[in-house]
C-alpha angles and dihedrals in degrees: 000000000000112000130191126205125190110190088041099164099046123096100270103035086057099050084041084046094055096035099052083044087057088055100064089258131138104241111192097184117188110208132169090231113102087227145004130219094175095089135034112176142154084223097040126099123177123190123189104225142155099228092189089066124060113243152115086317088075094063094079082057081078115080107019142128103211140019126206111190110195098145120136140099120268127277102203109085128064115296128236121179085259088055098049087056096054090047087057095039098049093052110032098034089048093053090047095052088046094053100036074056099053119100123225118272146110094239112071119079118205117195106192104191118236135179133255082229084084081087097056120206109328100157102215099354108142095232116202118165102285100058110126115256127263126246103229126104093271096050095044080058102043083051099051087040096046084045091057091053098048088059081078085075096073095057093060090267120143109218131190115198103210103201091194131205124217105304113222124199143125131288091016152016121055090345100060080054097045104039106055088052086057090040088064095043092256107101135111154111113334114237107332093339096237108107103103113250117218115202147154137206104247088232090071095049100056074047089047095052087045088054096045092047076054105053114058089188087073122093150132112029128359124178104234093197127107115274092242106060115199137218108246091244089056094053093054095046089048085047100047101041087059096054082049087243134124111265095197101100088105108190102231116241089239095051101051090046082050097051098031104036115205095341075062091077090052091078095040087058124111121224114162093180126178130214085213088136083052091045099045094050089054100271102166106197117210089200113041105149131055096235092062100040081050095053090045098058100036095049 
């Protein structure tokens, strides 16, 4: 199979890079790097591209099985207006250049990542994928960017929105944030601690992807987060019971709001998302609670 990743440097487009490889498929990953040193293999193809921007990169477009979009800027820093922007941009203007590139057919599946922030802050509503969106900055983007991939649909192109949790694994993503902070005695729970927390290891999402490519039923949004959400003070004290360090430095509401602006809410939000869609096609995850998916990536 020839896969496409858009994305292809981040933490996840390089593990999905590496596990589909292992698998016997083609990867073609886009990147904004000018080179890449992560991955030689005879399989593997980068190419250094602005997605944002149309351009040769879409060629490759041209003759694949199976499209990954995981383009888009980081949340996770202090927002300006410019950075907002880019936020949108990266991942609107991205989705848009990958579809408009698309051909027509049935048989290419294209699976365009998406938040659970599309959901916005609902406190203990349980959220399956066909909860209404939020109003906040995070959800007007998740619905303009969800609404780019699902053009695909009228050229004959099956397309999967994956609206993702926090993605926990080793060596990146959330847990290269929150380890170090226990480590030096200053982690726990963010504001009160009671905002649910979805998430997924990363090592049932690059499973997930590989379901979904295999499973033409599946389509429109699916909830990439562990079947078993968490409130935020359970996740530090799992966390930092397995580091063997106290998880009661709680960061005051007012503070991280304070330091971190409105990307500050963000982490005060509640999402208590489902994979019900996942569940419900036969999905098996090997990490379903958060004590398990913790010991795996401390030890």
């Amino acid at each position: 199979m020839k896969i496409f990743i858009t994305g292809g440097l981040g933490f996840i487009g390089t593990n999905l890079s590496h596990f589909f490889l292992s698998q016997g498929h083609h990867v073609t990953a886009v990147g904004r790097s000018a080179s890449q040193r992560l991955i030689m293999h005879d399989n593997y193809r980068y190419l250094s591209a602005d997605t944002t921007q149309p351009g040769p990169w879409q060629e490759d477009l041209k003759d694949i099985d199976a499209v990954v979009n995981l383009a888009g800027k980081s949340i996770f820093k202090r927002w300006s207006k410019k950075y907002k922007q880019q936020i949108y941009d990266s991942r609107v203007l991205s989705t848009r250049n990958v579809v408009s590139a698309l051909p027509a057919g049935n048989r290419i599946t294209l699976c365009s990542a998406s938040g659970a922030g599309y959901y916005g802050n609902r406190a203990d509503d349980n959220l399956n994928e066909d909860e209404a969106a939020g109003d906040d900055f995070l959800a007007r983007v998740s619905v303009d960017w969800e609404k780019e991939a699902l053009q695909a649909v009228a050229k004959g192109i099956r397309v999967v929105v994956m609206r993702f949790g926090v993605i926990l694994g080793k060596n990146g993503g959330a847990m290269s944030k929150m380890i170090p902070a226990f480590n030096a005695f200053i982690g726990g729970p963010i504001g009160n601690g009671r905002q649910w927390f979805p998430w997924m290891y990363l090592d049932d999402l690059m499973a997930a992807v590989a379901f979904i490519i295999e499973q033409p039923p599946i389509k429109g949004p699916v909830n990439f987060c562990a079947p078993n959400p968490v409130r935020n003070r359970d996740l530090a004290k799992t966390l930092g019971k397995a580091l063997n360090r106290p998880a009661f430095m709680p960061a005051p509401a007012f503070m991280v709001r304070l330091v971190l602006g409105e990307f500050g809410n963000v982490l005060l939000y509640s999402q208590r998302a489902t994979p019900d869609k996942l569940v419900r096609h036969g999905f098996q995850f090997k990490y379903p609670d958060i004590e398990k998916a913790i010991a795996a990536i401390v030890q």
